[in-house]
N, CA, C and O of each residue as an XYZ file, in Angstrom:
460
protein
N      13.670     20.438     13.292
C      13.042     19.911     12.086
C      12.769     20.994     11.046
O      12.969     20.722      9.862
N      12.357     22.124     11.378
C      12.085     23.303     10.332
C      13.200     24.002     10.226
O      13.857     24.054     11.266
N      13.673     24.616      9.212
C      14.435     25.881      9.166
C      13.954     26.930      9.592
O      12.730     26.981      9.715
N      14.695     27.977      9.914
C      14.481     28.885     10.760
C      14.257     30.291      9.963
O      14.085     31.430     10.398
N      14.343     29.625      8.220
C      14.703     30.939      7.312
C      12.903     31.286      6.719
O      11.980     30.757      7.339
N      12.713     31.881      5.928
C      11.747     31.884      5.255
C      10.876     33.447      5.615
O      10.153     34.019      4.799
N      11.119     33.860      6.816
C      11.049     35.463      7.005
C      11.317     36.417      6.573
O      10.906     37.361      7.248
N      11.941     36.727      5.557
C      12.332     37.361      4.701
C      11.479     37.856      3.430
O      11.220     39.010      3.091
N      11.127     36.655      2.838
C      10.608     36.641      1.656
C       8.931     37.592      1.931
O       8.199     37.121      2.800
N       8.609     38.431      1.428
C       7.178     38.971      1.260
C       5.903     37.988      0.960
O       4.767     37.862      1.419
N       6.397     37.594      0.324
C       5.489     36.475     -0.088
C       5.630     35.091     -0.032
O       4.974     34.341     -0.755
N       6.595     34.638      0.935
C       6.606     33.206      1.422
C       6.258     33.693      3.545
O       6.325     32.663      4.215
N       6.088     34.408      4.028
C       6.379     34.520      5.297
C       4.732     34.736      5.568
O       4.280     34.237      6.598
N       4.050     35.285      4.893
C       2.479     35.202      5.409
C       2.334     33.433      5.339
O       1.879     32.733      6.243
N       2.760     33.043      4.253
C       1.976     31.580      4.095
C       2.634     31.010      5.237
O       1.926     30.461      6.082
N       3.877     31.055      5.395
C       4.230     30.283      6.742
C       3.529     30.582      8.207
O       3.153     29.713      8.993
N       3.450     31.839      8.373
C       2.322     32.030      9.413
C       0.889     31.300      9.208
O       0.295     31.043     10.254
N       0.340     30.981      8.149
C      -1.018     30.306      7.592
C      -0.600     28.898      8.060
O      -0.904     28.322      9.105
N       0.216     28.457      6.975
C       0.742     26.674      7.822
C       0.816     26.881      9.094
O      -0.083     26.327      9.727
N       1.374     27.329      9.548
C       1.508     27.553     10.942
C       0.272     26.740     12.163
O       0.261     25.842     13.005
N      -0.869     28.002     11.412
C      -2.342     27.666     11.909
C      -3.007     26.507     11.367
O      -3.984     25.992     11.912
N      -2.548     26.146     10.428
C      -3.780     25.326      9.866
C      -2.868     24.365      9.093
O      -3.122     24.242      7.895
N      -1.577     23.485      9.736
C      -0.715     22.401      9.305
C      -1.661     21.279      9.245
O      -1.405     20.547      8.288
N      -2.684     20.890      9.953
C      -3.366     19.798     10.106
C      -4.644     19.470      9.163
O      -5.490     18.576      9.194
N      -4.357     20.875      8.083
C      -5.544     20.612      7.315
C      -5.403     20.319      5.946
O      -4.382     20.888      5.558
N      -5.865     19.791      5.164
C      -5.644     18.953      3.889
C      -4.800     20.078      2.915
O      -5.687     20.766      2.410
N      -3.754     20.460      2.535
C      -3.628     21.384      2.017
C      -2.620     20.385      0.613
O      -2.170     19.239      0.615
N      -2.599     21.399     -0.347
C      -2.359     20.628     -1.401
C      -1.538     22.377     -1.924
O      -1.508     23.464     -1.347
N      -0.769     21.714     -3.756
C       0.189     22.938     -3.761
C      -0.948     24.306     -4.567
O      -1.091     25.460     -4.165
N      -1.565     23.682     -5.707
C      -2.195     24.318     -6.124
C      -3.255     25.693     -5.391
O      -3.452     26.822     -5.839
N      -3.811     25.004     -4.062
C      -4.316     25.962     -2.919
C      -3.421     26.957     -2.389
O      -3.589     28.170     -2.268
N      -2.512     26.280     -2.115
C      -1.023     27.497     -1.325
C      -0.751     28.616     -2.554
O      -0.700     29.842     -2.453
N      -0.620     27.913     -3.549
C      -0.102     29.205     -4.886
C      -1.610     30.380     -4.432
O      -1.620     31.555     -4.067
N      -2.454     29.629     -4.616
C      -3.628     30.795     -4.983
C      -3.738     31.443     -3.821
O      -4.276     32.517     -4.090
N      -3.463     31.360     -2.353
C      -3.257     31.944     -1.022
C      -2.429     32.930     -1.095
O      -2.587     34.052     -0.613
N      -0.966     32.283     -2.074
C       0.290     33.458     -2.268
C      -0.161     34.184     -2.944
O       0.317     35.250     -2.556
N      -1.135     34.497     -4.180
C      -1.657     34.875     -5.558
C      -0.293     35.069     -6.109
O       0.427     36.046     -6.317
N      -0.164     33.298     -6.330
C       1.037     33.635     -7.379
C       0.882     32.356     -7.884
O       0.007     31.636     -7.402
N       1.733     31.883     -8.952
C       1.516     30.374     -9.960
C       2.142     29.391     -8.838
O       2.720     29.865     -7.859
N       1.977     27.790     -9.057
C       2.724     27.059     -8.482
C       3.934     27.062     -8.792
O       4.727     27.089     -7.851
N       4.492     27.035    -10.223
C       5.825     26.998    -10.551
C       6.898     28.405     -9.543
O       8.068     28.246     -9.194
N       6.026     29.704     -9.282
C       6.687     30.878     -8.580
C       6.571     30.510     -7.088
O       7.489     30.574     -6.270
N       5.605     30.208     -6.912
C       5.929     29.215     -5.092
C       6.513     28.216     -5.223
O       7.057     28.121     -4.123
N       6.851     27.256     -5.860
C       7.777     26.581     -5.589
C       9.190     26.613     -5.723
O       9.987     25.753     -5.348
N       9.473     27.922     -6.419
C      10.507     28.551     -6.605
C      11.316     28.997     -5.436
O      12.310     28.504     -4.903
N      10.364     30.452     -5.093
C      10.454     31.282     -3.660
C      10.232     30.383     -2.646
O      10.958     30.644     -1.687
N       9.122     28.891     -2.367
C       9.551     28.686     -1.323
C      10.854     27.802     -0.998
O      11.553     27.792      0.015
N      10.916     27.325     -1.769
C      12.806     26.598     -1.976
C      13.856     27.468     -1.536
O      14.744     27.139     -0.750
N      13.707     28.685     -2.116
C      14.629     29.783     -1.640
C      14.692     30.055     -0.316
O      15.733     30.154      0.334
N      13.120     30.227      0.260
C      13.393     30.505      1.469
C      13.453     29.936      2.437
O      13.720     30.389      3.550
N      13.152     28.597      2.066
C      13.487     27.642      3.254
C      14.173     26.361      3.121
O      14.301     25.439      3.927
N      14.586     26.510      1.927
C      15.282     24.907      1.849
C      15.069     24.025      1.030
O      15.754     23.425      0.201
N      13.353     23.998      1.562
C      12.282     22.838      1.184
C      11.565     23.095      0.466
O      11.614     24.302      0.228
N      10.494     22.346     -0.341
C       9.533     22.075     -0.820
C       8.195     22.289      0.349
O       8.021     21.624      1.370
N       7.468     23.263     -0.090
C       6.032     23.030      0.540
C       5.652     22.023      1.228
O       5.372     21.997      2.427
N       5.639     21.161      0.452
C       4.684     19.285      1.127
C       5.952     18.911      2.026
O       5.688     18.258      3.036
N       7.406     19.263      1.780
C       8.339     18.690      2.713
C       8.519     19.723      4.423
O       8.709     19.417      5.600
N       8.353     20.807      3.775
C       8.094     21.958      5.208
C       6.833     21.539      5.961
O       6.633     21.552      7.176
N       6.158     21.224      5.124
C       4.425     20.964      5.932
C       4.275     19.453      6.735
O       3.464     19.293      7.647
N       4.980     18.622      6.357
C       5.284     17.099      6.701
C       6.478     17.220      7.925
O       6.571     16.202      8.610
N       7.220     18.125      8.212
C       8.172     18.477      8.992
C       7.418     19.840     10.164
O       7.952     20.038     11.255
N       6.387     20.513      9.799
C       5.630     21.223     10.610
C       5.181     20.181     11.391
O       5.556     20.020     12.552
N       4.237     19.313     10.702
C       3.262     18.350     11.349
C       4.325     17.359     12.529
O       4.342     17.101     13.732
N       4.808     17.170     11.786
C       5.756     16.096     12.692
C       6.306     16.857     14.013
O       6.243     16.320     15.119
N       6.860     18.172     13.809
C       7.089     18.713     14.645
C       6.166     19.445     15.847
O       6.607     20.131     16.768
N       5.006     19.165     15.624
C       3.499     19.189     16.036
C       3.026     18.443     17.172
O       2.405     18.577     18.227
N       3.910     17.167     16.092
C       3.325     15.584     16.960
C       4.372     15.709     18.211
O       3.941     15.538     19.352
N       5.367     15.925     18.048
C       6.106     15.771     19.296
C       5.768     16.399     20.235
O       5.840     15.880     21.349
N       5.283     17.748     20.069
C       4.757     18.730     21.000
C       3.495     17.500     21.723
O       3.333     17.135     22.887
N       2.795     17.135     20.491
C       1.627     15.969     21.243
C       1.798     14.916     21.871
O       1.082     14.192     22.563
N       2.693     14.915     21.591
C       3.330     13.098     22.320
C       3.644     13.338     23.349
O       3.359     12.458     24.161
N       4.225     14.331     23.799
C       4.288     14.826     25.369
C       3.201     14.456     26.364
O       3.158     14.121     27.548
N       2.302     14.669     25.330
C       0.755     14.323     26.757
C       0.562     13.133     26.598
O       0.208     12.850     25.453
N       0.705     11.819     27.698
C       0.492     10.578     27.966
C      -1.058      9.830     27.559
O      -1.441      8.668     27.418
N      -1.682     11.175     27.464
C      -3.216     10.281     27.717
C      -3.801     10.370     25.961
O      -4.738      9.692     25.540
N      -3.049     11.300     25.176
C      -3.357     10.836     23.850
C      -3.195      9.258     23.156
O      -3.069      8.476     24.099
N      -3.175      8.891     22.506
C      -3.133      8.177     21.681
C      -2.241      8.193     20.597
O      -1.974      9.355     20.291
N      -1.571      7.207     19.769
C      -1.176      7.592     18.952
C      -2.104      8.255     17.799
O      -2.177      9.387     17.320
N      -2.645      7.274     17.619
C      -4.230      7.741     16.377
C      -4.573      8.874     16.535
O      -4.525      9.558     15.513
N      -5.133      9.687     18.038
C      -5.456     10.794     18.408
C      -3.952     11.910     17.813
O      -4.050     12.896     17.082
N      -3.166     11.557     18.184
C      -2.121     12.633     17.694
C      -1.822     12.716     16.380
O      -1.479     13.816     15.946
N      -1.896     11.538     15.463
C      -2.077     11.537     13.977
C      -3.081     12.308     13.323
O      -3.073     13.046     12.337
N      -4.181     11.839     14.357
C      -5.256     13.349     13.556
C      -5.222     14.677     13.403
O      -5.465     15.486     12.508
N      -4.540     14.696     15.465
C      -4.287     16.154     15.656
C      -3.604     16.810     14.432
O      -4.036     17.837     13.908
N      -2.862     16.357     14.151
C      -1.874     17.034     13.745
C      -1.558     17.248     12.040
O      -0.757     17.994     11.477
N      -2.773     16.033     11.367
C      -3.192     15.894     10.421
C      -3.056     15.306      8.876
O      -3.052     15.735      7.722
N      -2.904     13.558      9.873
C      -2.289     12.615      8.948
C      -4.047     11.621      8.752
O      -5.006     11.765      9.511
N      -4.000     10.851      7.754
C      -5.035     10.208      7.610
C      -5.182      8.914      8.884
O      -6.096      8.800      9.701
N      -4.248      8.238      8.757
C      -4.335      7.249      9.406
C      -2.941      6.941     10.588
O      -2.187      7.910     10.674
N      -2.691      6.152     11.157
C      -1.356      6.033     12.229
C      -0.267      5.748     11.330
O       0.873      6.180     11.497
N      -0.645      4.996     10.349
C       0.565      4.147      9.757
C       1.364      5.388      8.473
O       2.522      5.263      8.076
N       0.856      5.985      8.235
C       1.441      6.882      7.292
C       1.695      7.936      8.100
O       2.142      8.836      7.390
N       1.639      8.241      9.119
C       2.129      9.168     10.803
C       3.419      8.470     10.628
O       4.445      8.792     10.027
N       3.011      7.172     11.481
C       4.242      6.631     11.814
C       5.525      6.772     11.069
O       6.526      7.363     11.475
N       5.351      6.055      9.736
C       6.290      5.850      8.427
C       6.850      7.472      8.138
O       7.956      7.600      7.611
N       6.109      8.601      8.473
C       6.931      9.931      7.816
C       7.408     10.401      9.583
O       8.208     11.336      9.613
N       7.061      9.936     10.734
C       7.711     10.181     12.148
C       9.080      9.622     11.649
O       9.981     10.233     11.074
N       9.020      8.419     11.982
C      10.197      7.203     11.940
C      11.681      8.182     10.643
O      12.831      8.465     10.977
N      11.211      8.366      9.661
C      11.922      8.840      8.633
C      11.982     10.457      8.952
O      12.834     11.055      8.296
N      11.288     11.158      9.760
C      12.412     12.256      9.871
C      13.249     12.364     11.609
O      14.175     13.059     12.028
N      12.400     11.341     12.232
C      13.025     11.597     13.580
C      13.558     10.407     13.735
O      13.508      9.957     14.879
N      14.206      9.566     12.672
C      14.763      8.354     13.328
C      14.464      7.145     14.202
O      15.035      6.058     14.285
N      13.402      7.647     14.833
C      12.805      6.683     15.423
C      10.802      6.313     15.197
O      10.124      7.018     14.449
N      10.303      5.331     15.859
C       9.241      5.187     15.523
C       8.275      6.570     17.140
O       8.618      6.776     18.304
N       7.264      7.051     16.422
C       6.505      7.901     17.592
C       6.277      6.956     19.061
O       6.164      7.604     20.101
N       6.221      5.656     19.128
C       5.984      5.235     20.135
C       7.255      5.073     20.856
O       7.074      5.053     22.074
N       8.633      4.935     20.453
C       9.676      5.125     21.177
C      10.296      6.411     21.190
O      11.210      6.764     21.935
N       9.679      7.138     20.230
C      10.140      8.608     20.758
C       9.334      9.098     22.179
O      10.026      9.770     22.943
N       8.247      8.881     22.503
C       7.532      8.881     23.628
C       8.045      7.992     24.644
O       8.095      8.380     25.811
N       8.390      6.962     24.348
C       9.018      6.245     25.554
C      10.013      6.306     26.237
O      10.243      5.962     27.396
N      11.124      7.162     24.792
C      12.559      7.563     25.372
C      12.476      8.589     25.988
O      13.409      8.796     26.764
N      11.183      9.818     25.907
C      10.841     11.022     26.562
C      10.497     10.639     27.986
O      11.147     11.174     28.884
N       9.469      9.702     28.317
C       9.405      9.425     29.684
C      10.569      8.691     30.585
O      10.606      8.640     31.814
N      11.053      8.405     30.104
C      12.896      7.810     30.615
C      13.335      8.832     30.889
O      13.736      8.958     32.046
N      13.443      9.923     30.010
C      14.765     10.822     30.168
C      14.366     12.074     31.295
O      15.208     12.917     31.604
């Protein structure tokens, strides 16, 4: 789900270590620029460069990639793993799961205990 690039850049590779830690927390673009101490228009520049994506699309693809790690454990919840990981509610989890992993989180968990 993530690219593997973005190490490079001086000033996109701390913030990715930051998402890293703290994907589950309300983050918005204007906050990330002032973390980089740089404008939004120059982070959204550099981080395009270095990874592909857009901020909110790397961070929505962190999280998701989060949830799967969570979905592994049976005794969560879906709701519980939506929080973990730091969506408001299940249904807007679900709807950005479904659309980058093709399937919905409850059959990605189900096809995991099958396989």
């Amino acid at each position: 789900l993530l690219p593997a690039a973005g190490q490079d850049d001086p000033l996109i590779a701390p913030l990715l270590r930051w998402l890293q830690r703290h994907h589950a927390e309300p983050i918005d673009l204007p906050a990330l620029a002032a973390r980089a101490h740089c404008s939004t228009r120059t982070l959204l520049r550099r981080f395009r460069a270095a990874t592909g994506l857009t901020p909110h699309d790397y961070l929505q693809r962190m999280r998701i990639s989060a949830a799967q790690t969570a979905l592994r454990h049976p005794g969560r919840s879906l709701e519980q793993v939506a929080a973990q990981v730091g969506y408001a509610d299940r249904a807007s989890f679900a709807k950005r799961f479904k659309q980058l992993c093709g399937e919905t989180p409850g059959a990605w968990r189900k096809r995991l205990r099958q396989g």
